[in-house]
C-alpha positions in Angstrom: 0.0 0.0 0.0 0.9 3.3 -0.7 1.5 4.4 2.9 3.9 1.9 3.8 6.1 2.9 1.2 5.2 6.8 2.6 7.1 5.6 5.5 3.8 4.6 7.8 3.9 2.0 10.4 2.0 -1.4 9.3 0.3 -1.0 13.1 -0.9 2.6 12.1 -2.0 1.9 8.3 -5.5 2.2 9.1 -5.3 4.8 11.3 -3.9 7.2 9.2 -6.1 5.8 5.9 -8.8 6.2 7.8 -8.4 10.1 7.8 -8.8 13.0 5.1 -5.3 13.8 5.4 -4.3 10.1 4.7 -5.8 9.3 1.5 -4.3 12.7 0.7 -1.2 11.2 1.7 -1.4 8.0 -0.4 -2.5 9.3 -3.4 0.2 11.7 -3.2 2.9 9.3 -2.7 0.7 7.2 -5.9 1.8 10.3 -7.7 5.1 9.9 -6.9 5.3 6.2 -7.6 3.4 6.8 -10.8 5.9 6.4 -13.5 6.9 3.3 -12.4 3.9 1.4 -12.1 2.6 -1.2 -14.2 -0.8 -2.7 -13.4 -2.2 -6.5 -14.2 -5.4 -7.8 -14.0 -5.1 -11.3 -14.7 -3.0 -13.6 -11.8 -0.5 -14.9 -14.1 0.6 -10.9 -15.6 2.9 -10.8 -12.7 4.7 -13.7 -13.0 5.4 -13.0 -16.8 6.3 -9.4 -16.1 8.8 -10.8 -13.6 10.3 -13.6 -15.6 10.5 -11.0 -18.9 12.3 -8.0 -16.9 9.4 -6.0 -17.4 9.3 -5.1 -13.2 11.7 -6.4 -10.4 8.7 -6.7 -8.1 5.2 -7.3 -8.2 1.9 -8.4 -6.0 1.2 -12.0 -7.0 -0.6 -14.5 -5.6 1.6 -16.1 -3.7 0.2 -20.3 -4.3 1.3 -19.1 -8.6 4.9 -17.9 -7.7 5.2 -21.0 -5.6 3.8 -23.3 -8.4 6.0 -21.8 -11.3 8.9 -22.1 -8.7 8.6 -26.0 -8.4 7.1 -26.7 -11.6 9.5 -24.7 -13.9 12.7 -24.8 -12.0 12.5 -20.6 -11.1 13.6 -19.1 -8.2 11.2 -15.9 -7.4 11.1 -15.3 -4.1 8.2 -13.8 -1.8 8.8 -11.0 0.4 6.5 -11.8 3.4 7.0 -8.9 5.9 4.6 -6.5 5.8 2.3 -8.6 3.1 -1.4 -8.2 3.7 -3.8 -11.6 4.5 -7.4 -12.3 4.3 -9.3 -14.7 6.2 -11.6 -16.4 3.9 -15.0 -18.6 4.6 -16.8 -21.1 3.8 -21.0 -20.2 3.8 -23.9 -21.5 2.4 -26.6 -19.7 0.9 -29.9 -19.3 2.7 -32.5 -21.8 1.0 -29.7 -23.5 -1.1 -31.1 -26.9 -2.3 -28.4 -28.9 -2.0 -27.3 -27.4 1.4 -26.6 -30.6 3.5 -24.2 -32.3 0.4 -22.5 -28.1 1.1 -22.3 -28.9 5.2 -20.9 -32.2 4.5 -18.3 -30.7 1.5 -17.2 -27.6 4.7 -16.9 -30.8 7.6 -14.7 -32.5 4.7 -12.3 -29.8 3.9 -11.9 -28.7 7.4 -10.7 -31.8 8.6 -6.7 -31.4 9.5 -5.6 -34.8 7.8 -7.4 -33.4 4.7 -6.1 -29.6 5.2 -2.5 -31.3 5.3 -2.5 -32.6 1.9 -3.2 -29.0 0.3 0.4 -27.9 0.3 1.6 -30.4 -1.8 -0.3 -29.2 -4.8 -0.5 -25.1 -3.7 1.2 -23.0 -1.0 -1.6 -21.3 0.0 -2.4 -21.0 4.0 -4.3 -23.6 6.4 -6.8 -21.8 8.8 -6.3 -25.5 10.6 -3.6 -25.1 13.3 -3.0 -28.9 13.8 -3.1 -29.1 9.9 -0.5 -26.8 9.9 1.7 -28.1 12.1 1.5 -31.3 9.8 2.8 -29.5 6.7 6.4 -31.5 5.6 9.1 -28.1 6.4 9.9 -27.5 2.6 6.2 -27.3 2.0 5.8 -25.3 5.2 8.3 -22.5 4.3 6.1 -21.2 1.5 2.7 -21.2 3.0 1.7 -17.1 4.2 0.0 -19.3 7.4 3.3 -20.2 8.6 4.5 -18.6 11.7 7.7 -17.3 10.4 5.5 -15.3 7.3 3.0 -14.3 9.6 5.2 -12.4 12.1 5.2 -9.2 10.4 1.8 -9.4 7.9 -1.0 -7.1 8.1 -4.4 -8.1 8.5 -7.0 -6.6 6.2 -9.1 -4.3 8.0 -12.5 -6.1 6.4 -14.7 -3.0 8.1 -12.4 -0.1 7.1 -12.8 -1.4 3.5 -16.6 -2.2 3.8 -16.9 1.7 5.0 -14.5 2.7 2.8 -14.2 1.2 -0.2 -16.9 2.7 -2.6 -15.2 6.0 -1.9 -11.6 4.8 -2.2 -12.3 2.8 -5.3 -13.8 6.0 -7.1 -11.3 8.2 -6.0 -8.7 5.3 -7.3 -10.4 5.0 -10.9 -10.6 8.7 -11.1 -6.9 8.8 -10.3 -6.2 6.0 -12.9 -8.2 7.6 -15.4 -5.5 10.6 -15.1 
């Protein structure tokens, strides 16, 4: 985000979003940073930006930087302090028909001896603690869940950005649109 690299502490990013003089303060250092970007809108732009030259660093999922890494032999490497998470959720919608064959998919997928086997195929985290503590070490190094990547992330604020977002997003496009 724009204020970390404006120098603000990750423990004090919403904070100072949060007021007038903040979102002044990130889109001016956006302004700044402006020549340099390039955006992506697809998951695997940033991996081919990377392996053409095109940028020296990127966002990327991380599960697609750890996938090209073991698949094709490359050796891009994840900067985890200061990344920003997301807890995810399973849910079911209200009046779904097939809702019990949905509780018994959620019980499934939760279980820890089933959790443990996503690593393998994509290094993307394990909301299961005793799944985690399963995960092999080489596989364990890559997931964002592990304790190591997780010491300095930031959480995404989910209520700043349902408050916020409309009027951050407009102000954004408008400031793309430039």
């Amino acid at each position: 985000m724009a204020l970390l690299a404006d120098g603000v502490a990750p423990d004090e990013l919403y904070d100072v979003l949060g007021t007038p003089e903040g979102v002044d303060r990130a889109f001016a250092k956006l302004d700044e940073l402006r020549p340099n970007l390039i955006w992506w809108e697809a998951g695997a732009q940033p991996l081919s930006l990377l392996q053409t030259g095109e940028v020296v660093m990127t966002t990327a999922y991380n599960g697609r930087i750890t996938g090209l890494n073991r698949t094709e032999g490359t050796n891009m490497q994840i900067v985890w302090p200061q990344s920003i998470y997301a807890v995810d959720s399973w849910s079911i919608l209200k009046g779904a028909e097939n809702k019990d064959a949905g509780m018994d998919f959620i019980a499934f997928a939760s279980k820890p001896e089933n959790q443990v086997k996503l690593p393998q195929y994509i290094a993307y985290g394990l909301p299961n603690k005793e799944a985690a503590a399963a995960v092999p070490p080489e596989l364990a190094k890559d997931l964002p869940t592990s304790p190591e990547n997780m010491a300095n992330s930031i959480a995404l604020d989910v209520d700043f950005w349902i408050d916020n977002s409309e009027e951050l997003t407009e102000r954004f496009n408008a400031w793309v649109a430039q």
